[in-house]
C-alpha positions as CSV (number, residue, x, y, z in Angstrom):
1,X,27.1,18.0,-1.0
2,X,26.8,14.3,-1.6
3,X,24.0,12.3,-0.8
4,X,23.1,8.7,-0.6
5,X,19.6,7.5,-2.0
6,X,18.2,3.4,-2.1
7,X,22.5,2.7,-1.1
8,X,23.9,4.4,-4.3
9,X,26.0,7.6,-4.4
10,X,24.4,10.0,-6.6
11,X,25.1,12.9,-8.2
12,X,23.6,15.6,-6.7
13,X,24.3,19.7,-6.0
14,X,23.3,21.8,-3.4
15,X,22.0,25.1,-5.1
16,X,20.8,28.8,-3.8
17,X,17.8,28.7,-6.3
18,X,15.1,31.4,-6.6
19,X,12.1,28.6,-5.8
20,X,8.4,30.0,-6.5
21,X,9.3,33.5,-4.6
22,X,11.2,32.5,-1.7
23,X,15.6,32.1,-1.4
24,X,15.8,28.4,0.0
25,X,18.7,25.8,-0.7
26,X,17.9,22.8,-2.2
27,X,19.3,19.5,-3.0
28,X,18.5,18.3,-6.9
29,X,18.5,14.0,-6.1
30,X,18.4,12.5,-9.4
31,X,15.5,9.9,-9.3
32,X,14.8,6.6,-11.9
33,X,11.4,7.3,-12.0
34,X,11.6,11.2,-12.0
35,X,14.6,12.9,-13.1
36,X,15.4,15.4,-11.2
37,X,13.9,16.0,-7.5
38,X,14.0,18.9,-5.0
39,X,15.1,19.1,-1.0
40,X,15.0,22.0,1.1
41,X,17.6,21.7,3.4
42,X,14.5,21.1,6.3
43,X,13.0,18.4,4.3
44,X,17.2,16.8,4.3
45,X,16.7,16.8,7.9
46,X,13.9,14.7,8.1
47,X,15.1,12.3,5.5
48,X,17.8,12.1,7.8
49,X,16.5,11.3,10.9
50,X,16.8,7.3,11.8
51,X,12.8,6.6,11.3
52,X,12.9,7.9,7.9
53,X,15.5,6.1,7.1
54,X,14.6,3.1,8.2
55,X,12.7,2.9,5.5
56,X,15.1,2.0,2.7
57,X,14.8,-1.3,4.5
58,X,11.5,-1.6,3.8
59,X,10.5,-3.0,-0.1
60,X,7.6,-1.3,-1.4
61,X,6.5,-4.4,-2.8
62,X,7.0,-6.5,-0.2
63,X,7.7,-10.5,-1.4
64,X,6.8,-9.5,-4.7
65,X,10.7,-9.5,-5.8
66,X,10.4,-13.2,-5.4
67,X,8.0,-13.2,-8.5
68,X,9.7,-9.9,-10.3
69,X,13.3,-9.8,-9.3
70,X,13.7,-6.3,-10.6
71,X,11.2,-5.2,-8.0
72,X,13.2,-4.0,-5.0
73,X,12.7,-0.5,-4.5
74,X,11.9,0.8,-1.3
75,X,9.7,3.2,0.3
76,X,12.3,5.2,0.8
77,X,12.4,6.4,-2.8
78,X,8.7,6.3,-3.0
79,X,8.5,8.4,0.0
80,X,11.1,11.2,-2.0
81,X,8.6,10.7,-5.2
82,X,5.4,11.0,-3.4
83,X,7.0,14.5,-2.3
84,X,7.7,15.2,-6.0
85,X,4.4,14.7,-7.5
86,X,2.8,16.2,-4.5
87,X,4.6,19.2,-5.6
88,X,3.5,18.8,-9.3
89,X,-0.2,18.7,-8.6
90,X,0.5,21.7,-5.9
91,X,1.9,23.4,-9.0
92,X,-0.6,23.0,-11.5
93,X,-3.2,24.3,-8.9
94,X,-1.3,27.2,-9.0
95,X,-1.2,27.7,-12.6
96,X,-4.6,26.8,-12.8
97,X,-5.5,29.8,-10.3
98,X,-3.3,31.9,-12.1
99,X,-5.9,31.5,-15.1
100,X,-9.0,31.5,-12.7
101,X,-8.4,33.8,-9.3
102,X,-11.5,34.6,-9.1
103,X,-12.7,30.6,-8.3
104,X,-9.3,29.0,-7.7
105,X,-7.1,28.9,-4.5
106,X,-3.6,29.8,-4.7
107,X,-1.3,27.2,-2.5
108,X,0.8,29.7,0.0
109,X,4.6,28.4,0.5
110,X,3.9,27.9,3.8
111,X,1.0,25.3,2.7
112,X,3.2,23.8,0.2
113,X,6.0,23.2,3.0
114,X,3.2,21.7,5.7
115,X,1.9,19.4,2.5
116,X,5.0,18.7,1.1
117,X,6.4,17.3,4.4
118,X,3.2,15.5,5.0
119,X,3.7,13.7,1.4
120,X,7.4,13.0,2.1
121,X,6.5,11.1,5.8
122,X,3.1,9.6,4.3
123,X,4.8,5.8,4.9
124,X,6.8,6.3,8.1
125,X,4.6,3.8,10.0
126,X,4.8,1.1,7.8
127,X,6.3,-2.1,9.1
128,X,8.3,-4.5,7.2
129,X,5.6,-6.8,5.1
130,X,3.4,-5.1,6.4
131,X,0.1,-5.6,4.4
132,X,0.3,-9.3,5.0
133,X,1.0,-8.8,7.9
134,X,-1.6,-6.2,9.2
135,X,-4.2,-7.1,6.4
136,X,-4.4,-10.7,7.2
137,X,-3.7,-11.6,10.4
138,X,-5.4,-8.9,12.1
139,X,-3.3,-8.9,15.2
140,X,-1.9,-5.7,13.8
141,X,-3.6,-2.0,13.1
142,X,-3.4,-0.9,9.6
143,X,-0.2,1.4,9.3
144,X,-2.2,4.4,8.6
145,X,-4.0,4.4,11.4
146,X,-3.7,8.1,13.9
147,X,-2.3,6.0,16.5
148,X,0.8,4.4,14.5
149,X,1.0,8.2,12.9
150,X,1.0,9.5,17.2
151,X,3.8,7.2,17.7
152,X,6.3,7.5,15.2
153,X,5.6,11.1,14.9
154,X,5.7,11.6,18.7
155,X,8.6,11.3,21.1
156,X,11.2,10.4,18.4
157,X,14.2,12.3,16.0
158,X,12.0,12.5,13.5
159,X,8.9,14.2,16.0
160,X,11.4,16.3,17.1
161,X,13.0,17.3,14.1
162,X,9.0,18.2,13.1
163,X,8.7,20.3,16.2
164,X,12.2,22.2,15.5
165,X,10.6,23.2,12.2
166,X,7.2,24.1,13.9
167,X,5.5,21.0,11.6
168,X,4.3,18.9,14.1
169,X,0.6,19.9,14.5
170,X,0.1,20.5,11.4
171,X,1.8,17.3,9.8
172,X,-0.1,15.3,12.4
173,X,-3.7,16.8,11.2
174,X,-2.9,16.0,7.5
175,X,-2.1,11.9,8.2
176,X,-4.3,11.9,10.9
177,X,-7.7,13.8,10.6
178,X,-7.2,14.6,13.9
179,X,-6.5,17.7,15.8
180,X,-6.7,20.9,14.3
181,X,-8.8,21.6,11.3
182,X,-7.0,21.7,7.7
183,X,-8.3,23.2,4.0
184,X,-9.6,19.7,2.5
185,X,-6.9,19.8,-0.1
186,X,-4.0,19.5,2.5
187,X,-4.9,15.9,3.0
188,X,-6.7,15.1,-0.6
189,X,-3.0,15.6,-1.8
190,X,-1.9,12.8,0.2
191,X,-4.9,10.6,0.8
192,X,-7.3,10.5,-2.5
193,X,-7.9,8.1,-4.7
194,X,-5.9,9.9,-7.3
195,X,-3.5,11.3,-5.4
196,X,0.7,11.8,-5.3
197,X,0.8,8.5,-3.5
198,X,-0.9,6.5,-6.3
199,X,0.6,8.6,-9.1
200,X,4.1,7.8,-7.6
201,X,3.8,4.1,-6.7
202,X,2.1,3.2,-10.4
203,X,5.1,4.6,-11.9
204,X,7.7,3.5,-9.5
205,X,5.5,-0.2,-9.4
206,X,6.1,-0.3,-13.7
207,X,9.4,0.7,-14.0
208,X,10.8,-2.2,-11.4
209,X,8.0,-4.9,-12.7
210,X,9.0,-4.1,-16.0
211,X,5.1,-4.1,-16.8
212,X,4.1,-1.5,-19.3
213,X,1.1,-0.7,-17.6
214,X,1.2,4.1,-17.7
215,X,-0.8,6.8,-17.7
216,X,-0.7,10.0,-18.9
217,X,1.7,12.5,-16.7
218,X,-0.7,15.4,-18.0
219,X,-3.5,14.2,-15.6
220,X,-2.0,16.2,-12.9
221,X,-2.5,19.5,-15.0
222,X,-6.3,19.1,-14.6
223,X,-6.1,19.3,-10.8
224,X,-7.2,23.0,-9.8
225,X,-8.8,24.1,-6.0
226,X,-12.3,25.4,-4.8
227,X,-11.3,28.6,-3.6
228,X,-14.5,28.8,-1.6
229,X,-14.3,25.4,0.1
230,X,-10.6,24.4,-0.3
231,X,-11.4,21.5,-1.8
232,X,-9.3,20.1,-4.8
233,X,-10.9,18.9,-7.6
234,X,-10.7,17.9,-11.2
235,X,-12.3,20.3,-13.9
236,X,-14.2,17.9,-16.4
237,X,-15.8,20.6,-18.1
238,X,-15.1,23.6,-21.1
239,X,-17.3,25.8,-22.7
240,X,-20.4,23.9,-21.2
241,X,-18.9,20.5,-22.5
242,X,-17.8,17.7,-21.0
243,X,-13.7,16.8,-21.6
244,X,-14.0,13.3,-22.2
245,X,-10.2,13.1,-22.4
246,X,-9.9,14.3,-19.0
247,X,-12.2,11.7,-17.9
248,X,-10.4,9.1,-19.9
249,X,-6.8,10.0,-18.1
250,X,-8.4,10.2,-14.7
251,X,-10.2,6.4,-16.0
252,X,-6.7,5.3,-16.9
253,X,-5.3,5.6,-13.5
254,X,-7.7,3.9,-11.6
255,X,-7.5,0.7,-14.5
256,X,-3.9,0.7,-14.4
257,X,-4.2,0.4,-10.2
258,X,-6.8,-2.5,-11.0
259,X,-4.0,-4.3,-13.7
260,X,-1.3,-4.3,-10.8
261,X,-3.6,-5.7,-8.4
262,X,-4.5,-8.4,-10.8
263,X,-0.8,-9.1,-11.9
264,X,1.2,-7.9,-9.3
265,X,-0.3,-6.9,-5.9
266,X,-2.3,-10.3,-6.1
267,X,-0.3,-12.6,-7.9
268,X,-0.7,-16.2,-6.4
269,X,3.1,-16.9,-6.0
270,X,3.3,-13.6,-4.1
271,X,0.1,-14.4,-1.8
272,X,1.8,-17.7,-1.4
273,X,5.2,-16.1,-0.1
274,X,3.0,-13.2,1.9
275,X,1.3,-16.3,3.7
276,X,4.1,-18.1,4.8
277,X,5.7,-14.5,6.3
278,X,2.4,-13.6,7.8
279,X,2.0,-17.3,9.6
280,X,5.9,-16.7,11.1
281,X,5.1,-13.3,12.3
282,X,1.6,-14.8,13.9
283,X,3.5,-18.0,15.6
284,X,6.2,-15.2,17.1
285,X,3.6,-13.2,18.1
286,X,1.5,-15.4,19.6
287,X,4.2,-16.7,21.8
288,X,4.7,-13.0,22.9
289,X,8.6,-13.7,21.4
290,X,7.6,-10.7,18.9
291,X,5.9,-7.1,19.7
292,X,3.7,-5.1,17.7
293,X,6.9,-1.9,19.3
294,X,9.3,-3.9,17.6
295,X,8.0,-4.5,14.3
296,X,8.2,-0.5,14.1
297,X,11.7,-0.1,14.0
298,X,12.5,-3.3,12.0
299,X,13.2,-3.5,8.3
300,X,12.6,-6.4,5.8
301,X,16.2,-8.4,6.2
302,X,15.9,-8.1,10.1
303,X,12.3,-8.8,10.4
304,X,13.5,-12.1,9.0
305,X,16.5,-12.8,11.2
306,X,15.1,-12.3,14.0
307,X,12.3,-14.5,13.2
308,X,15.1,-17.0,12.5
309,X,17.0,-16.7,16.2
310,X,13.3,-16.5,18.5
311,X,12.7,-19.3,21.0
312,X,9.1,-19.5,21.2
313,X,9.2,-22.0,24.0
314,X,7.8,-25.0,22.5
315,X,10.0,-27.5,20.5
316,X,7.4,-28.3,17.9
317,X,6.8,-24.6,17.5
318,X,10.2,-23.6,16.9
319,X,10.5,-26.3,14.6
320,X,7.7,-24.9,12.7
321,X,9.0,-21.0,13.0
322,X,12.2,-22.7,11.3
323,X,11.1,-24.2,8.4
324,X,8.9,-21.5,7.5
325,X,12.3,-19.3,7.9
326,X,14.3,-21.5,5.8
327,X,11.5,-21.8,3.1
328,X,11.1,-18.0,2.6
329,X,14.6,-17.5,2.6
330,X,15.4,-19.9,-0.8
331,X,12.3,-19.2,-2.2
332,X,10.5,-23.1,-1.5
333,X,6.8,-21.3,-1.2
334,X,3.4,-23.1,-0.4
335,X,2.1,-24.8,-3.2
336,X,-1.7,-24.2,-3.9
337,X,-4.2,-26.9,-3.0
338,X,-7.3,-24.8,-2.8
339,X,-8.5,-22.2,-4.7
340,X,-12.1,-21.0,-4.0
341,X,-12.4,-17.2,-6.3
342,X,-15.2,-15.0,-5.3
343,X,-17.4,-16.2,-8.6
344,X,-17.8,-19.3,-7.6
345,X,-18.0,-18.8,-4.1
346,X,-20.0,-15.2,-3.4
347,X,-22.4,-16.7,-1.6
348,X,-20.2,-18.1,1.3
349,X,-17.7,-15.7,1.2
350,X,-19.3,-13.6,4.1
351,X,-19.3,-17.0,5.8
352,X,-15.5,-18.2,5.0
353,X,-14.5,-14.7,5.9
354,X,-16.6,-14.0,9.7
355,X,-15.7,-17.4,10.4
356,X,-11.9,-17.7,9.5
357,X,-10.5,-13.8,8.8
358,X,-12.4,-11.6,10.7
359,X,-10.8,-9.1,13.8
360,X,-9.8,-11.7,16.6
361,X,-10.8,-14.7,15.0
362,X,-7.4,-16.4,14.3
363,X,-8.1,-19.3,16.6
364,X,-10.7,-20.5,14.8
365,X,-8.3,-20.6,11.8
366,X,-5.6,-21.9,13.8
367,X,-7.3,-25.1,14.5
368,X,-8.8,-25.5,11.2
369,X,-5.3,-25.8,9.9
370,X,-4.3,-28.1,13.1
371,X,-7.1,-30.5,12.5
372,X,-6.2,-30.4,8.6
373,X,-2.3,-30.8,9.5
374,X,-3.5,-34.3,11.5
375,X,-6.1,-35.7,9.2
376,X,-3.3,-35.4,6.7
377,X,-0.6,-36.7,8.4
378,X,-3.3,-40.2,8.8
379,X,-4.5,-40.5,5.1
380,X,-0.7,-39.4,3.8
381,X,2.0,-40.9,6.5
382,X,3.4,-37.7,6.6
383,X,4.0,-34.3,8.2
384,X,2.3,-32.0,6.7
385,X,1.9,-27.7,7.2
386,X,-1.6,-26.5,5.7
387,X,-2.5,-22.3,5.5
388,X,-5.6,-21.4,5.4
389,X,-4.9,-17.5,3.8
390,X,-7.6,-15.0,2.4
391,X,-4.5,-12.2,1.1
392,X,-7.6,-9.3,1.6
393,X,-11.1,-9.9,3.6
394,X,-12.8,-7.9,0.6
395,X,-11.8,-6.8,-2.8
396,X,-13.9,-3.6,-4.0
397,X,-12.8,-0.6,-5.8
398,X,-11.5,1.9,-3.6
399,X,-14.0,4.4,-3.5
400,X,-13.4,6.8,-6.0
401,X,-14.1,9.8,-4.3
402,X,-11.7,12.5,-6.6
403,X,-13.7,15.3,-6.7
404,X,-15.0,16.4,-10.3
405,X,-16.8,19.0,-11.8
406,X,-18.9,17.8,-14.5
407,X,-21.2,20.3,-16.8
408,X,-24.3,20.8,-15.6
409,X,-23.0,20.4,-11.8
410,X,-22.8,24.7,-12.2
411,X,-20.1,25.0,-9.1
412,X,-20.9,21.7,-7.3
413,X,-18.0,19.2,-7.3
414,X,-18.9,15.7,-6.6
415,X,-17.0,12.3,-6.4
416,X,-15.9,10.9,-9.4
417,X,-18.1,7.7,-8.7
418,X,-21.3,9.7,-8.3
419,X,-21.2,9.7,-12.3
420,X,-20.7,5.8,-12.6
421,X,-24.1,5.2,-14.3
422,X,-22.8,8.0,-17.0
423,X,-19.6,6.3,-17.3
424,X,-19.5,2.3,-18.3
425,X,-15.7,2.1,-17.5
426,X,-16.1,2.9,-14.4
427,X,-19.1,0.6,-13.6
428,X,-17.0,-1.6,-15.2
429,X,-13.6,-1.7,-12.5
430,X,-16.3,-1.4,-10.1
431,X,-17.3,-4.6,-11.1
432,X,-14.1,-6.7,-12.1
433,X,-12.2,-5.6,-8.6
434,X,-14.6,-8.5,-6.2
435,X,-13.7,-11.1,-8.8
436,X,-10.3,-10.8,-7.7
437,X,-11.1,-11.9,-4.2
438,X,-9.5,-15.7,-3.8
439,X,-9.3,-17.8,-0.8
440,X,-6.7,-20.1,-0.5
441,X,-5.3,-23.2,0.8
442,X,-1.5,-23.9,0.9
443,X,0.7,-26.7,2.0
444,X,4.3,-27.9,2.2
445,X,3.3,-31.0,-0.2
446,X,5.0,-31.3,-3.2
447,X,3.8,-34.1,-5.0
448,X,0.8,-33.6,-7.1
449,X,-0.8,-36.7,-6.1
450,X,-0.6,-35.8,-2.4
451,X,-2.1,-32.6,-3.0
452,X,-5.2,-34.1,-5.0
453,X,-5.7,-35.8,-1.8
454,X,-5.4,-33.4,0.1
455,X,-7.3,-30.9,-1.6
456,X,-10.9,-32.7,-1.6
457,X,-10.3,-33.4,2.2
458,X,-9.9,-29.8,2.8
459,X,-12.7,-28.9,1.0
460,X,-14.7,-31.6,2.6
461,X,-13.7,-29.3,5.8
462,X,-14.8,-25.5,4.9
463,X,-18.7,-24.7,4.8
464,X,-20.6,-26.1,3.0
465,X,-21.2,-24.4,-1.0
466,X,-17.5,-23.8,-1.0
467,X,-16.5,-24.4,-4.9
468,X,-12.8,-25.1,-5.9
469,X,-11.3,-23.7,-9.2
470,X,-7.6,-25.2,-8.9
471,X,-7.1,-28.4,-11.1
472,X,-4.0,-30.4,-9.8
């Protein structure tokens, strides 16, 4: 059997293999990031289906190739190595039970195929760009909310490829929360702050950045599961002592998520290009020329020519949807005029963001950035497009609610962020991740000295305590 993966022929085998007690047939995918990878012939047909595979059209990076040109991998991949380490940490549960029965739960092979099918469809409802577009505008649900999940999961191939396997339910409850009731550990897999997700996409996210930001592959050996309350957890302690190096690898994720936010997630170029695609999604779909239905089966490259071909019904409009078009498309992105970070501006940041970014509050941002457009068009002589863009309303640490066990908890596990006071590291991302927060202020101007102009009458224009850190 061949098979094609991210549009390249690989060489791959379909073998009868002896897998953890049961005869299945499985397809061995050879994968950048991690070697060798495993498909049962059911988990083929869902990669198959045309909503999976949609997402090879979908970058899991979003604009961010425009700042790292290596990084075009998809989600499609991602999707196929979430799967992989999903089956990793299932496995060193196992082993880890094998050495504690008594305390540990055993995975079944019919919980690895439910959890192993929910890791592999994780990302099916994600639309093209979609953090921009969802995270900013707010005229969009996040992706991973139950409804999106109902959706795509529902009266489609790949919902009823899910049913065929008898799936369905069960994949549903593990994205969802919803419906029946599920051990803990089906969804920690998937939805953690450590979890296969984040352990594939940091790995993935270095290789194609070229950013030598790793951790330690080992840290999924530590994960074991509460045999009592199905909970998965990491073991911290041995012979009544703490393991501070299990600590230190579990510490060493979460800082190498916070150096990708700083350098790659959140990278001003890439903010600037996730602004412009945002505002051309937001004119379309404000002119009803776009639907939220059609940005579900859309990938990256059509998202954009459609946006190039809509008639939005008003010259001036269209005119705008068109430049912003041809400006993604060679790479001519917003240039900075304002930048206002959260240190210098925490105490009218709940302001800026209730008053500009909040859930159905795009008008008010809309004509902010019309009334800057026409003062600027009188003090320059020229026409001039101005963005107000806030990339994420808050910047915190997710919550870092891995379950530990710590010595002196006796059988209790808690959330790794329950021991913050104990460990300074921790307090200390906890910390750094708000100082990431930016607001910004972009425009079409080129010229330097047009843009010192500019900026001081924009910041004239925002509330009053607003601080700029951006020297022209």
């Amino acid at each position: 059997m061949r098979l094609f993966v991210c549009g390249v022929l690989l060489g791959s085998r379909v073998a009868q293999a002896r897998h953890r007690g049961s005869l299945r047939t499985l397809s061995i995918l050879r994968d950048p990031v991690h070697g060798d990878i495993e498909l049962t012939s059911d988990e083929l047909r869902l990669v198959d289906t045309a909503e999976f595979q949609r997402l090879r059209g979908i970058k899991q990076l979003g604009s961010a190739a425009l700042v790292y040109p290596g990084s075009v991998h998809t989600r499609f991949e991602h999707s196929i190595g979430t799967l992989h380490v999903c089956e990793r940490l299932l496995d060193a549960c196992n082993k880890n039970a094998a050495r504690d029965p008594a305390g540990c739960h055993k995975v079944t092979d019919e919980e690895r195929r439910v959890v192993r099918a929910a890791a592999l469809l994780h990302d099916v409802t994600h639309i093209p760009y979609g953090h921009n577009i969802e995270d900013q505008t707010g005229l969009l649900p996040r992706h991973d909310l139950p409804e999106r999940f109902e959706l795509v999961l529902g009266e489609t191939e790949l919902g009823h490829e899910l049913d065929r396997q008898g799936l369905r339910d069960e994949v549903l409850a593990v994205l969802t929360g919803r419906g029946q009731t599920v051990p803990p550990f089906w969804r920690q897999v998937v939805s953690d702050t450590i979890d296969a997700d984040l352990l594939d996409y940091l790995r993935r996210d270095a290789l194609y950045t070229g950013l030598e930001l790793r951790y330690d592959r080992r840290v999924v050996d530590y994960f074991r599961i509460d045999r009592g309350s199905g909970k998965m957890f990491v073991d911290c302690e041995k012979n009544g002592m703490l393991r501070e190096d299990i600590v230190s690898e579990l510490l060493r994720v979460l800082e190498c998520r916070y150096h990708f936010s700083e350098r790659v997630y959140y990278h001003h170029a890439k903010v600037s290009a996730g602004a412009l695609l945002s505002r051309m999604v937001e004119l379309a779909m404000r002119a009803g020329a776009l639907s939220a239905a059609e940005l579900q089966v859309m990938t990256d490259e059509s998202l954009v020519v459609r946006l190039g071909d809509l008639d939005l019904g008003d010259r001036e409009q269209n005119e705008r949807l068109q430049r912003f078009v041809a400006r993604f498309r060679r790479r001519a992105l917003p240039k900075r005029v304002l930048a206002l970070p959260y240190y210098q501006n925490r105490e009218v940041q709940d302001e800026l963001i209730e008053t500009y970014f909040a859930p159905g509050r795009q008008e008010q941002r809309v004509a902010w950035e019309q009334r800057m457009e026409e003062q600027a068009r009188r003090l320059l002589g020229t026409d001039v497009d101005i963005l107000l863009y806030c990339p994420k309303r808050r910047m915190q640490l997710k919550e870092a609610r891995t379950l530990v066990r710590f010595p002196g908890s006796g059988e209790r596990t808690l959330p790794l962020d329950a021991f913050v006071d104990d460990i300074p590291r921790l307090r200390d991302l906890a910390d750094s991740y708000p100082r990431m927060w930016k607001l910004y202020v972009f425009t079409s101007l080129v010229e330097k000295a047009q843009r010192r102009k500019l900026q001081q009458l924009c910041l004239d224009a925002l509330p009053a305590g607003c601080r700029n850190a951006l020297v022209i």
